[in-house]
N, C-alpha and C positions, 0 to 999 in steps of 0.2 A: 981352298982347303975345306975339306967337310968334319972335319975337327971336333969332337963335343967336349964338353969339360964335366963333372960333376955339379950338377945342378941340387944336389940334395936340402941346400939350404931352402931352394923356393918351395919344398916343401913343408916347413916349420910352420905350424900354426894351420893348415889348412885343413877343416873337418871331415870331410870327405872327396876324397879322387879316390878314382880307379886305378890301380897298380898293376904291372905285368915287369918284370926282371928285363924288355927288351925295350922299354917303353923310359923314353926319359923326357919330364915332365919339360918342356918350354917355354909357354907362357901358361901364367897362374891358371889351374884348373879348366884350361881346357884344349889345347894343343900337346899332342907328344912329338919325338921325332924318335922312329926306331933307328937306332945305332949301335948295333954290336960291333965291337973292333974297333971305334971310334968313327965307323962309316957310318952315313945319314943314307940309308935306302928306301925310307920312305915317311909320309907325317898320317898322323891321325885328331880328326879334329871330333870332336866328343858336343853333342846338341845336350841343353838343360833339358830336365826333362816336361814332357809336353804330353799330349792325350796320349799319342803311341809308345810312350817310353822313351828311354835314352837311346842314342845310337852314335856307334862309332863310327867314322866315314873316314877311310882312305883314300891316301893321296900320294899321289910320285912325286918324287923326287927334286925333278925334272922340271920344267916351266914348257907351256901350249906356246905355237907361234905369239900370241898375245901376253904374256910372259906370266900367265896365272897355272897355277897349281892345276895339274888335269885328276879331275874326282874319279875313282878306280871302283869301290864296292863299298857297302858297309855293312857293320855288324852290331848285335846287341852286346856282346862283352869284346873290352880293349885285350884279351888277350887271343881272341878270335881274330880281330885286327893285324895286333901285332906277329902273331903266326903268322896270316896273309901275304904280309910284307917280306917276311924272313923267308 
């Protein structure tokens, strides 16, 4: 089951994350999993930021023969990401 629940509590307290309407937070500040419908079609994992800036990196769903996440594209805003996905 690719099931999500309302995660809204793991937001309490957190000073800054990046927010998108399809984007729902996972683990504290820096994993999303887009899921509209309640479907997971994709994750996005979000780098601190470093000389080049933040960036978004997408990912399927999906697991590689080797059973890891296969990296797709990435983006400087998570709602570029999240679009992506969708």
């Amino acid at each position: 089951m690719n099931k999500v629940g309302d995660h809204t509590a793991l937001m309490a307290g957190i000073d800054f994350v990046p927010t998108d309407p399809y984007a729902i937070l996972h683990i504290y500040k820096q994993i999303w999993c887009v899921a509209p419908h309640g479907k997971i079609l994709g994750w996005i994992r979000w780098d601190e930021p470093k000389s080049h800036g933040r960036m978004f990196h997408v990912y399927s769903h999906g697991l590689d023969d080797k059973g890891k996440r296969v990296w797709v594209k990435s983006f400087e805003k998570i709602g570029l990401a999240a679009t992506f996905i969708r």
